[in-house]
C-alpha positions in Angstrom: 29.8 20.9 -6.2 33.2 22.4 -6.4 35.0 22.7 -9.5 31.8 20.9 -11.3 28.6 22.0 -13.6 26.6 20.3 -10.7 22.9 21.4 -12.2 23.8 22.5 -15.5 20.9 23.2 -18.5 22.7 19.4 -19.6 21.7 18.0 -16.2 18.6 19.7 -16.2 17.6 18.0 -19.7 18.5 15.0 -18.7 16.6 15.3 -15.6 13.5 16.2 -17.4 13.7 13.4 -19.6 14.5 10.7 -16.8 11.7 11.9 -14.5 9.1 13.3 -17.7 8.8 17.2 -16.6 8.7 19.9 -18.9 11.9 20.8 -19.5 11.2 24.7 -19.9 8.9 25.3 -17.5 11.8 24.0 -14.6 14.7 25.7 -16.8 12.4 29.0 -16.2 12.1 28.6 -12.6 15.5 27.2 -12.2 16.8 30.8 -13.6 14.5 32.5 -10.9 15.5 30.5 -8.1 19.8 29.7 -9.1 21.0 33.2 -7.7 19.2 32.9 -4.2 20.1 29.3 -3.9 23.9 29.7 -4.9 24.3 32.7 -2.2 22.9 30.5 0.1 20.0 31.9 1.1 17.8 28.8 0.4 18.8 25.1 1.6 18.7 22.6 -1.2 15.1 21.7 -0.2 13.6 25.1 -0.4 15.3 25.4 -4.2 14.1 22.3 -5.2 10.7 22.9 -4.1 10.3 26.0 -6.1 12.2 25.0 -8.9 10.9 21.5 -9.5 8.5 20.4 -6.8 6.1 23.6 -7.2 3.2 21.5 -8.2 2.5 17.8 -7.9 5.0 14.8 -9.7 5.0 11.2 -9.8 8.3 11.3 -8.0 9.7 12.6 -4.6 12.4 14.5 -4.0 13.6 11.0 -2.0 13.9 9.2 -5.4 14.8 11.9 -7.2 18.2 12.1 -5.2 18.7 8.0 -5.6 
């Protein structure tokens, strides 16, 4: 995601509203997680599972990403 916002608080909203999470309780883990993730010391997988996918959705990370 050169040169872009990629996952940006926007995004993130947006996100939460398309998929119906809570909004803050991602934003919060997003904010613990960002830093390791953008040093690249998780893979996307491990970031989204502890950002987003910490606890059971109606949606997997497959349709998330379609």
């Amino acid at each position: 995601m050169l040169l872009s916002n990629g996952w940006d608080r926007e995004m993130r909203h947006r996100a939460a509203e398309n998929f119906g999470f809570e909004f803050d309780e991602v934003d919060e883990r997003h904010h613990l997680t960002s830093d390791t993730y953008e040093e690249d010391a998780l893979t996307l997988d491990q970031y989204l599972e502890r950002a987003v996918f910490f606890k059971k959705r109606d949606f997997s990370p497959q349709r998330a990403a379609n």
